[in-house]
Residue frames relative to the residue before (quaternion, step in Angstrom):
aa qw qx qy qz dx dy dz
X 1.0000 0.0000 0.0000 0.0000 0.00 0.00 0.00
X 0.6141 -0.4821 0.5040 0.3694 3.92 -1.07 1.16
X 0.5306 -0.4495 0.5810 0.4229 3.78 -1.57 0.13
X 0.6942 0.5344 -0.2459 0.4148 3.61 0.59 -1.26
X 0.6579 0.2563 -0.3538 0.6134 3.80 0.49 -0.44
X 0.8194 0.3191 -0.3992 0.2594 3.90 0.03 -0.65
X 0.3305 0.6764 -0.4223 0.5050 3.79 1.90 0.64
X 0.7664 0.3291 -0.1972 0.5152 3.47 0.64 -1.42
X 0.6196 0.3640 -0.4523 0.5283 4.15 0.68 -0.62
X 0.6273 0.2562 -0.5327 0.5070 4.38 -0.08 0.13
X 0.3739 0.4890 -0.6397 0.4603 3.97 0.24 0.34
X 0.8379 0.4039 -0.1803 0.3198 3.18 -0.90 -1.94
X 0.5355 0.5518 -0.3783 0.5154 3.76 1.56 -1.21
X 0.7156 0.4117 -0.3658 0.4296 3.99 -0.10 -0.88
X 0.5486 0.7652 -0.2785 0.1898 3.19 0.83 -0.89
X 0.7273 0.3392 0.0501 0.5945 2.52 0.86 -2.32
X 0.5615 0.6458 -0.3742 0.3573 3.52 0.75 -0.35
X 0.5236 0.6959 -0.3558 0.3390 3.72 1.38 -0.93
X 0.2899 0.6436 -0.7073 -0.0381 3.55 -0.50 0.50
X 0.4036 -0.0334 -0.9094 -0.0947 1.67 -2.15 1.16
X 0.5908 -0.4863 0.2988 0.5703 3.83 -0.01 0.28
X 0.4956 -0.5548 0.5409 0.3925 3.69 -1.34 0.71
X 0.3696 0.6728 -0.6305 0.1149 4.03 -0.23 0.39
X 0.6025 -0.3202 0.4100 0.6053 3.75 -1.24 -0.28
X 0.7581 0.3776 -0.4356 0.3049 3.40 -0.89 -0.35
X 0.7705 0.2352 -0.3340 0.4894 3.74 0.55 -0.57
X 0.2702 -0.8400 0.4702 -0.0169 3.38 -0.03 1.61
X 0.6734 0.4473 -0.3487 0.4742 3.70 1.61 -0.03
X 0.5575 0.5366 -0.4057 0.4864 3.57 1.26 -0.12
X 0.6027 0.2646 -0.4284 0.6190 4.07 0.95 -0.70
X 0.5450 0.4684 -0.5940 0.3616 3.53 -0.21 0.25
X 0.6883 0.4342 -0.3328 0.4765 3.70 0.62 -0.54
X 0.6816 0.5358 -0.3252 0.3777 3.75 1.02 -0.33
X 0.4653 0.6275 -0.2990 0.5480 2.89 1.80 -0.63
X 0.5206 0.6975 -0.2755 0.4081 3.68 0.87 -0.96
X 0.8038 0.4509 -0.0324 0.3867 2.58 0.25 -2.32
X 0.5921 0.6043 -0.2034 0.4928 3.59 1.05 -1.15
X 0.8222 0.0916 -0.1947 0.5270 3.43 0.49 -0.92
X 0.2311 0.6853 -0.5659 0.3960 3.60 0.37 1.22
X 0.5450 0.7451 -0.1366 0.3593 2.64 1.21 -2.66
X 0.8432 0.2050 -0.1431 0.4759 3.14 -0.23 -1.58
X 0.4926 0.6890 -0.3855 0.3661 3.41 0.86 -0.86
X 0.6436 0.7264 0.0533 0.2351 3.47 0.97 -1.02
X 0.5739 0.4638 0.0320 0.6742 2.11 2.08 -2.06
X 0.3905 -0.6484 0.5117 0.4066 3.39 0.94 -0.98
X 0.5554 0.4656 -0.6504 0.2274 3.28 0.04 1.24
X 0.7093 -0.3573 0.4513 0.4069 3.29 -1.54 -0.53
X 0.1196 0.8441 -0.5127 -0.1018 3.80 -0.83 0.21
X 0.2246 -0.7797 0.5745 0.1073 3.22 -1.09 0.78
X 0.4295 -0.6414 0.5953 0.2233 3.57 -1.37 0.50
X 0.1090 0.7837 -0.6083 -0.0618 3.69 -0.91 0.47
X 0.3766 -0.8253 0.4182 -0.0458 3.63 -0.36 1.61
X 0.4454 0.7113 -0.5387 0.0744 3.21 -0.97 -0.06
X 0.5107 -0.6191 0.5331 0.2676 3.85 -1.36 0.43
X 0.0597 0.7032 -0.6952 0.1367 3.31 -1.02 1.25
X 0.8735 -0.1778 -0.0358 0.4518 3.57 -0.51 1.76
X 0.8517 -0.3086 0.0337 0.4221 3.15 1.11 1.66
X 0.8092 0.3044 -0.0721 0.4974 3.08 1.94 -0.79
X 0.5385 -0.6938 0.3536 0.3220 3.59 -0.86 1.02
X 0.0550 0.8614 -0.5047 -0.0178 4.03 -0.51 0.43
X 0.4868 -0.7866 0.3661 0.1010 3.22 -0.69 0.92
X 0.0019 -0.5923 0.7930 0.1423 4.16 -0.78 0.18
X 0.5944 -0.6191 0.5129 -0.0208 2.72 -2.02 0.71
X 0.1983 0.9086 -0.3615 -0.0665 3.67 0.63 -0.15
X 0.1809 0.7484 -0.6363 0.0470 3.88 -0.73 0.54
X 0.2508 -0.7627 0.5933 -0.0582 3.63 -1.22 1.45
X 0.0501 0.6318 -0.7706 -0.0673 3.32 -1.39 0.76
X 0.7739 0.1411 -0.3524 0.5069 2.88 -2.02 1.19
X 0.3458 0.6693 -0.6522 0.0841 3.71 0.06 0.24
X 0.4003 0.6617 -0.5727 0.2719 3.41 0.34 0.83
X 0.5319 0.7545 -0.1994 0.3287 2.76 1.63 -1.06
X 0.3015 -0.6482 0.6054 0.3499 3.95 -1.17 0.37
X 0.8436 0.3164 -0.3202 0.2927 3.46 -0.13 -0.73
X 0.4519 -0.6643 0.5285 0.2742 4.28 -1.06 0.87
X 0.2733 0.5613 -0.7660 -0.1534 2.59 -1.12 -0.10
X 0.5680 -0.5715 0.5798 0.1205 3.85 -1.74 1.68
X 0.1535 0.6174 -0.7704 -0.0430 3.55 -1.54 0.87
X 0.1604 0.8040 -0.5715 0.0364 3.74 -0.83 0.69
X 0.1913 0.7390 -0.6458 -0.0141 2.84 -1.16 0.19
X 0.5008 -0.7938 0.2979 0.1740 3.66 -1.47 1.10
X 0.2999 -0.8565 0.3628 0.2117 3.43 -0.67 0.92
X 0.4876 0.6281 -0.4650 0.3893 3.78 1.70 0.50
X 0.3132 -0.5677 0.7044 0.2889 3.83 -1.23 0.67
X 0.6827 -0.3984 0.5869 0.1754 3.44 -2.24 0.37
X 0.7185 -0.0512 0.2610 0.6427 4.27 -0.42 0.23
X 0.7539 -0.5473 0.3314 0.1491 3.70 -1.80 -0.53
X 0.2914 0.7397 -0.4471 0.4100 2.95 1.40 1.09
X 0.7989 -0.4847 0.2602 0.2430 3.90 -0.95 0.47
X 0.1609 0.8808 -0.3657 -0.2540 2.76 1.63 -1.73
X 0.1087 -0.8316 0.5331 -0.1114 3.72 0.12 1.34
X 0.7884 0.0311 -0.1784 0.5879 3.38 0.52 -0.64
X 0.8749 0.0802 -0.2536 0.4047 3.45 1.07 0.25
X 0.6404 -0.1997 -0.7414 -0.0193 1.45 -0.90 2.26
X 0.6717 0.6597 -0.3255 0.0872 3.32 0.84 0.20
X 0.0943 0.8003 -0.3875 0.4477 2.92 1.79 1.55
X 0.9024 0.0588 -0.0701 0.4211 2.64 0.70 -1.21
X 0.4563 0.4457 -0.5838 0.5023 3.56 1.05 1.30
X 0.4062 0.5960 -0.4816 0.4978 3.62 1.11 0.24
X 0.4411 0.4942 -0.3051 0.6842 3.93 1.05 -1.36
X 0.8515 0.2189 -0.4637 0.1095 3.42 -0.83 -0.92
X 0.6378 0.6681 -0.1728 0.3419 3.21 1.80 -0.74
X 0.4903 0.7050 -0.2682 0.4367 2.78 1.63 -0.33
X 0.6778 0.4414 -0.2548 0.5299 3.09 0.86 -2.10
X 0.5747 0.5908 -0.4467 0.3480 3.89 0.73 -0.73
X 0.7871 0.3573 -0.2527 0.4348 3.45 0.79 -1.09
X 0.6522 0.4898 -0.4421 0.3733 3.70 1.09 -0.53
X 0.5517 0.6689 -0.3528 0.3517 3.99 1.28 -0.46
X 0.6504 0.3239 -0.2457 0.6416 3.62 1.70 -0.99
X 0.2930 0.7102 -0.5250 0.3663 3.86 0.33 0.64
X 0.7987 0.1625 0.2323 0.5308 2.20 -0.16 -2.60
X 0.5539 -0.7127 0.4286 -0.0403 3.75 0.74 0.86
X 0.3602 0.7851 -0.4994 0.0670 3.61 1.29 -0.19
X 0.5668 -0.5300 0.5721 0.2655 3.57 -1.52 1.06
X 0.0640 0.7750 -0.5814 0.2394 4.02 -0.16 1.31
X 0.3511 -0.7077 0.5896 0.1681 3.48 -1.21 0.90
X 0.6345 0.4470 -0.1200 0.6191 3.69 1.21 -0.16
X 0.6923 -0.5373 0.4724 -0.0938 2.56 -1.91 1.03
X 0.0580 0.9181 -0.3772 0.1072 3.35 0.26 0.86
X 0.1682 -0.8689 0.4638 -0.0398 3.78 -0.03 1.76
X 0.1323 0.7670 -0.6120 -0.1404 3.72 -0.42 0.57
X 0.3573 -0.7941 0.4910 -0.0268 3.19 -0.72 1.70
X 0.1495 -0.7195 0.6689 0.1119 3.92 -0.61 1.15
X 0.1096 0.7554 -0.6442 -0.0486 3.55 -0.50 0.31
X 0.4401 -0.5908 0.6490 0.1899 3.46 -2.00 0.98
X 0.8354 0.4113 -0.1995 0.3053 3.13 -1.64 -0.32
X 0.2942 0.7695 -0.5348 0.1882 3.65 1.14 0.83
X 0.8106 0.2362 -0.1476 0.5152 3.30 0.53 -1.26
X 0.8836 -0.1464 0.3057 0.3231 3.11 -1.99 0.24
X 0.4189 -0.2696 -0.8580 -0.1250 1.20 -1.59 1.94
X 0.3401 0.8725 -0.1963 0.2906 3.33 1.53 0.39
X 0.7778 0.5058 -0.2306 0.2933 3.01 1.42 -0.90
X 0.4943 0.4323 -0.4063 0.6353 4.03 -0.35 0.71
X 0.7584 0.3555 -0.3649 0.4067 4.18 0.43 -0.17
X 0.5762 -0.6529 0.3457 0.3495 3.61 -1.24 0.29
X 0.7389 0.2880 -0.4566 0.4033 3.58 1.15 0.91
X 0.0269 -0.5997 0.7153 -0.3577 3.01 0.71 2.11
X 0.5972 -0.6177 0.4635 0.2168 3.72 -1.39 0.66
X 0.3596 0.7315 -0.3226 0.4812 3.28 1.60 -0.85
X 0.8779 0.2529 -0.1337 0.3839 2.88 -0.31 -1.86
X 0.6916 0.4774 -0.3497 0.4142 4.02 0.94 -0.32
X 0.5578 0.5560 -0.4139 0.4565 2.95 1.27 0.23
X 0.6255 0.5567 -0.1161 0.5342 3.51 0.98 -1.29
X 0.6062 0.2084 -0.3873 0.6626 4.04 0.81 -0.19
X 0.5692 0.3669 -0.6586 0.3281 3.99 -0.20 -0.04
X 0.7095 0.5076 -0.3902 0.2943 3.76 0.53 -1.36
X 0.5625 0.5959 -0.3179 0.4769 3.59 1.41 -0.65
X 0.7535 0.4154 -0.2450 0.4468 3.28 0.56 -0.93
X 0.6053 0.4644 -0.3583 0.5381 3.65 1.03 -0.10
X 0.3108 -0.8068 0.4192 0.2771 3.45 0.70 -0.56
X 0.1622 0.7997 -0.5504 0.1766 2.95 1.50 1.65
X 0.4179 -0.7339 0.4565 0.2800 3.23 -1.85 0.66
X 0.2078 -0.9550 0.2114 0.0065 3.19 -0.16 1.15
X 0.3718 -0.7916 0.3628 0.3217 3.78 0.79 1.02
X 0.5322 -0.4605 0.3962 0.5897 3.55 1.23 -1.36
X 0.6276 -0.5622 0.5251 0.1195 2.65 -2.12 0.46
X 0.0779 -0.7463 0.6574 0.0692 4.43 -0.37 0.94
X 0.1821 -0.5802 0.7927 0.0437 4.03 -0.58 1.11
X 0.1683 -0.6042 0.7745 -0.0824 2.75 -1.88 0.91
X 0.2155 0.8515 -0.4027 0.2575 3.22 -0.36 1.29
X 0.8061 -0.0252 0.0986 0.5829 3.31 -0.24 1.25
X 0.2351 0.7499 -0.5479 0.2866 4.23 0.98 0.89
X 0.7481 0.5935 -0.1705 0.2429 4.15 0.47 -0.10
X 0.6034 0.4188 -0.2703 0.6224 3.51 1.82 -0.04
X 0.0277 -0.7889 0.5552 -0.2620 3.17 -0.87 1.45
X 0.0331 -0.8278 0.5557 -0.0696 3.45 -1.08 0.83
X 0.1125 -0.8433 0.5076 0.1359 3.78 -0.52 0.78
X 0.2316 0.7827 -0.4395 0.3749 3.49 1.99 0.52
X 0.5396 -0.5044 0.5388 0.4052 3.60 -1.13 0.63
X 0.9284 -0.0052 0.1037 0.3568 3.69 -1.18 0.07
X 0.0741 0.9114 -0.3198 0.2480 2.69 1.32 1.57
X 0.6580 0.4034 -0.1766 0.6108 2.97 1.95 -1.32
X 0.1678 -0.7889 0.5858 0.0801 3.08 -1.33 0.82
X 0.0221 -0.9051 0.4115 0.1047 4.01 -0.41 0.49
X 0.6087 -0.5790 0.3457 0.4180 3.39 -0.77 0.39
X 0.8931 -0.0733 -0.0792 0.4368 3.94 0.09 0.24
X 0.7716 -0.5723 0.1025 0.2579 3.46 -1.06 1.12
X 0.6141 0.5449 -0.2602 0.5082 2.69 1.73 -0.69
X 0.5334 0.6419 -0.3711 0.4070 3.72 0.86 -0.40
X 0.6689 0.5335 -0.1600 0.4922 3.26 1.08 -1.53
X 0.5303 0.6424 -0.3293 0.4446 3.70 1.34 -0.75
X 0.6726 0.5660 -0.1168 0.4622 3.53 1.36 -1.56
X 0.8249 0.5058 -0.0087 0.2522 3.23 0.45 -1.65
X 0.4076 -0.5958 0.4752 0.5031 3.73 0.08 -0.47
X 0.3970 -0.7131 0.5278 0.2353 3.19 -1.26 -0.02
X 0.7562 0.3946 -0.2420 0.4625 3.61 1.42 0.01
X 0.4608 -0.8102 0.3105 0.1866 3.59 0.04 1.39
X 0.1522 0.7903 -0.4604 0.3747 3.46 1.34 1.48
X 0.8191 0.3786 -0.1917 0.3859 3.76 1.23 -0.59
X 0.4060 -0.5824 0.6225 0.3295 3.57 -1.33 0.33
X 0.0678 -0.7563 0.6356 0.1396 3.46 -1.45 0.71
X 0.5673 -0.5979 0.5329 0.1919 3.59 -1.69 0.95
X 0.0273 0.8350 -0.5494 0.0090 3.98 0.57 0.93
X 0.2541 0.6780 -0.6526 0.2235 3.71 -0.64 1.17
X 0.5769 -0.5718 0.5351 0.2320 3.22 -1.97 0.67
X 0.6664 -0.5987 0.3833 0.2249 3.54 -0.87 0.41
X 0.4926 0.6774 -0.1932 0.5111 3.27 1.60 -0.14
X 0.7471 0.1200 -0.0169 0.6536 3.24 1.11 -0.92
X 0.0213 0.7470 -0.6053 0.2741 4.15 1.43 0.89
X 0.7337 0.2661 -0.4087 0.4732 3.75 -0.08 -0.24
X 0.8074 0.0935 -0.3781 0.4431 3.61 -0.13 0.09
X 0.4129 0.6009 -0.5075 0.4592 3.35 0.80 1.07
X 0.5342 0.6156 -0.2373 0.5285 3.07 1.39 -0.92
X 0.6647 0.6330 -0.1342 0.3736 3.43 0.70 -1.84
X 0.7656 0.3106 -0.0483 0.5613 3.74 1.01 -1.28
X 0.5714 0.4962 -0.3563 0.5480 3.43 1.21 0.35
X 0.5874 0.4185 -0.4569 0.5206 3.63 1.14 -0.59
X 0.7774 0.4286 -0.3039 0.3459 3.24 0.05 -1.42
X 0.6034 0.4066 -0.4895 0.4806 3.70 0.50 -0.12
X 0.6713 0.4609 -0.2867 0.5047 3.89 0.46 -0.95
X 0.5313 0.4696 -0.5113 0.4855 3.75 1.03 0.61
X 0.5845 0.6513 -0.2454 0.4171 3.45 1.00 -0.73
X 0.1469 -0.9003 0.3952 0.1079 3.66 1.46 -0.46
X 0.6874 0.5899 -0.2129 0.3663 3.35 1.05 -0.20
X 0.6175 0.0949 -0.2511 0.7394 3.24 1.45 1.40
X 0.5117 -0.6159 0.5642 0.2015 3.69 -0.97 0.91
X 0.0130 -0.8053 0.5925 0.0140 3.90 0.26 1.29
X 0.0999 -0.6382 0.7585 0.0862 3.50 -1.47 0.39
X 0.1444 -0.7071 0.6895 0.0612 2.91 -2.02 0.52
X 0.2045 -0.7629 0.6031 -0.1114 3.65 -1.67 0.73
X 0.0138 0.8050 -0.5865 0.0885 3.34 -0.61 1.17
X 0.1694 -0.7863 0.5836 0.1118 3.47 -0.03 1.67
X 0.7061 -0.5135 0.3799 0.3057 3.62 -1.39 0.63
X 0.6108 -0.2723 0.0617 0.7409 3.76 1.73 -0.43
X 0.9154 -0.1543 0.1563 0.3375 2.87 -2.48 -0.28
X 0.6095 0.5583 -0.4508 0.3370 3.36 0.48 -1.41
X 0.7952 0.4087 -0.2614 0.3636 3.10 -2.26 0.35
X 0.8088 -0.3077 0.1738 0.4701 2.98 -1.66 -0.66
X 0.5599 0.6698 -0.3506 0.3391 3.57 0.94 -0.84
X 0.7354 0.2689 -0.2570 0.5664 3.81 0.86 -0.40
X 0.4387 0.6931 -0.5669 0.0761 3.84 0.36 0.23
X 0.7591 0.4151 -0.2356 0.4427 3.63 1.21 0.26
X 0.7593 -0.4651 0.1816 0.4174 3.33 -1.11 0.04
X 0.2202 0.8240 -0.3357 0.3997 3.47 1.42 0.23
X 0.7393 0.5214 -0.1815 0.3856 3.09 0.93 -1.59
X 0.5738 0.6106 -0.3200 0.4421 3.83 1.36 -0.87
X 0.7376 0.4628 -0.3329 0.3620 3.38 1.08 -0.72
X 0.4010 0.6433 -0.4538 0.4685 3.66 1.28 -0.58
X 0.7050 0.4413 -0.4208 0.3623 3.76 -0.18 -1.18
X 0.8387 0.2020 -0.2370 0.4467 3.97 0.48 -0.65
X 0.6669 -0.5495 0.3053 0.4000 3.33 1.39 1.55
X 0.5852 0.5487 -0.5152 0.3016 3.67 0.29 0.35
X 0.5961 -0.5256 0.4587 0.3976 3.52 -1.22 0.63
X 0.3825 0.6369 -0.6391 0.1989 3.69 -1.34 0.24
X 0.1221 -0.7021 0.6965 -0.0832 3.08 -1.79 1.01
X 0.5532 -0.6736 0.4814 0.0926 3.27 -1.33 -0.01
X 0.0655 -0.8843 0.4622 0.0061 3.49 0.04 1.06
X 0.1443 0.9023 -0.3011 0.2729 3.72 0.47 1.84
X 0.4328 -0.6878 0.5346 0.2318 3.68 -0.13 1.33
X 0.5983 -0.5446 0.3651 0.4607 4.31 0.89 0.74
X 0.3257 -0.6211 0.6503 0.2921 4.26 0.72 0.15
X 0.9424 -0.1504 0.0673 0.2912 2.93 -2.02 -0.72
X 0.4230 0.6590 -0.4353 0.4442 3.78 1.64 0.04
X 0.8438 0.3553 0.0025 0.4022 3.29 0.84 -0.61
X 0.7353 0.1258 -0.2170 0.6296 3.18 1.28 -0.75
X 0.6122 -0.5794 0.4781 0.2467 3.86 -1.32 1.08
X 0.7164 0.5318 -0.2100 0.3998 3.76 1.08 -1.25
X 0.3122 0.7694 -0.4842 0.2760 3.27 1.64 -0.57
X 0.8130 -0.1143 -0.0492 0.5688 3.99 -1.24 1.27
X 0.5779 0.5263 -0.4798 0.3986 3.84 0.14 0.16
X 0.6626 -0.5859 0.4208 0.2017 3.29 -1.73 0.51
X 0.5545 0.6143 -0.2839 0.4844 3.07 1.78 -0.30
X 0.3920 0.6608 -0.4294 0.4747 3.98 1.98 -0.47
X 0.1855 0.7979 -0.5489 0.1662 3.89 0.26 1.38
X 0.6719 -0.3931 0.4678 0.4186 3.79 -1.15 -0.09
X 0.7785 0.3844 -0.2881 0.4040 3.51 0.17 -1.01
X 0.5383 0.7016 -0.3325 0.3279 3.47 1.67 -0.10
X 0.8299 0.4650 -0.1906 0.2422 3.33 1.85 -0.47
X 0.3710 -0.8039 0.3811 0.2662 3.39 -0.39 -0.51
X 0.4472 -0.7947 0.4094 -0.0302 2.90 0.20 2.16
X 0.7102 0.2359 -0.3867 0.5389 3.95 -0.35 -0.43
X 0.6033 0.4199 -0.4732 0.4855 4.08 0.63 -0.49
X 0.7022 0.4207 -0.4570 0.3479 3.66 0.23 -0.68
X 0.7230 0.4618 -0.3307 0.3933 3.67 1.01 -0.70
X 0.4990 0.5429 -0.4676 0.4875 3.67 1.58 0.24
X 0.6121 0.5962 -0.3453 0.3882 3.80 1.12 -0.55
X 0.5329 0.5202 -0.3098 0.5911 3.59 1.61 -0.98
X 0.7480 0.4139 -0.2768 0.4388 3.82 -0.26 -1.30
X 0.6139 0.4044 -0.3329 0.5905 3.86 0.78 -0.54
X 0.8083 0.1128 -0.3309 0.4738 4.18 -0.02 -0.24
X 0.4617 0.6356 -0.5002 0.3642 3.43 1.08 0.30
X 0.6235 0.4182 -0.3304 0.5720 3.49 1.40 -0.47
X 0.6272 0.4430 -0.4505 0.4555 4.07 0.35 0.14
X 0.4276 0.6856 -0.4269 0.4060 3.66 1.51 -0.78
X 0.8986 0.2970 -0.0477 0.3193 3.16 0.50 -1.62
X 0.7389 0.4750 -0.1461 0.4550 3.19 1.56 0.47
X 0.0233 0.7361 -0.5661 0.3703 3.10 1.77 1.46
């Protein structure tokens, strides 16, 4: 196995391994991800901060690690490390905090010469029953940067990067017209932004689709509603900041989607590291 796929498959392995399941209620297992997370970056060599707060009685935690923080301008990588009820959550989410750790470790490698700031953000409290309210992590994370009057390039969600399928008509989609657009074989990563912010949507779709080493797509719903806000993305729209969503189609696509059946052996590891190495090159080209 590559360094890169066996870095990101012991992520997703600890992950899913956590029992009691990482959900809100079992408040000593995210306490170990929190751990685990800032090792991670620790590791890589960044800096990390904790950002806290109480949501229904109980303290929760984002994750924070920065390169260049000298730097004025942000640009946001996040992606969430709580699962839904008591399922494993393999491809959602620890695909894509595997993705985030990755991109964390491939940025102190290779060290790129950047005029900006660069946050990878763990955030708690995505899903249910939390999610859509303002003490989703997302969104406390996204009013501190507002309230400080950080300058902020945008926001890349990671979400759900790890279920794949090279089967004819693999992908399935919610109306005919989608399917008209889309491929029909669930081989691709898609670029999921609102039309408001279509130019850097636009922006992180080239530069990943330069990278050639996964078939990227891209989508600009008309707003939040729907499928287009189902992730932490969505907190950043409200204080006007670019961000999108980087997302293998969730539960359109994968069968395991909130179920106990959302397991390790469900993904597909050299595609998930073609999703990192493809937005790892838009990271670095703000």
């Amino acid at each position: 196995m590559p360094a890169q796929e066996k870095r990101m498959y012991t992520d997703v392995d600890f992950l899913t391994s956590l029992r009691p399941y990482r959900n809100f209620s079992n408040t000593g297992s995210l306490a170990k991800v929190v751990d685990y997370i800032n090792d991670e970056f620790q590791k890589a060599g960044h800096e990390t901060e904790e950002q806290k707060w109480i949501a229904a009685g109980t303290e929760y935690t984002n994750v924070i690690a920065s390169y260049n923080k000298h730097k004025t301008k942000r640009l946001i990588i996040g992606a969430h490390y709580d699962v839904c009820g008591n399922q494993p959550g393999a491809d959602d989410n620890a695909s894509a905090v595997a993705g985030l750790l990755e991109t964390a470790r491939l940025i102190s490698e290779r060290a790129p010469d950047l005029d900006y700031r660069i946050d990878f953000v763990a955030y708690c409290l995505e899903e249910p029953p939390f999610f859509a309210t303002n003490e989703m992590g997302s969104y406390v994370h996204a009013k501190s940067l507002f309230d400080n009057n950080v300058d902020v390039i945008g926001m890349i969600c990671y979400e759900m990067i790890g279920y794949f399928s090279d089967t004819p008509n693999s992908q399935t989609y919610p109306s005919p017209e989608l399917a008209k657009l889309y491929p029909g074989t669930a081989n691709f990563i898609v670029v999921v932004g609102i039309e408001n912010f279509a130019a850097f949507n636009q922006q992180v779709y080239n530069k990943m689709k330069e990278v050639g080493e996964i078939d990227v797509q891209v989508i600009d719903f008309p707003n939040g509603n729907g499928l287009a806000g189902l992730s932490d993305q969505r907190n950043y729209w409200k204080f006007g900041y670019n961000a999108l969503m980087i997302n293998d189609t969730s539960f359109i696509r994968n069968p395991n989607y909130h179920q106990p059946s959302d397991t390790i052996d469900t993904l597909d590891f050299p595609k998930m590291i073609a999703v990192i190495n493809c937005c790892y090159n838009a990271i670095i080209n703000f």
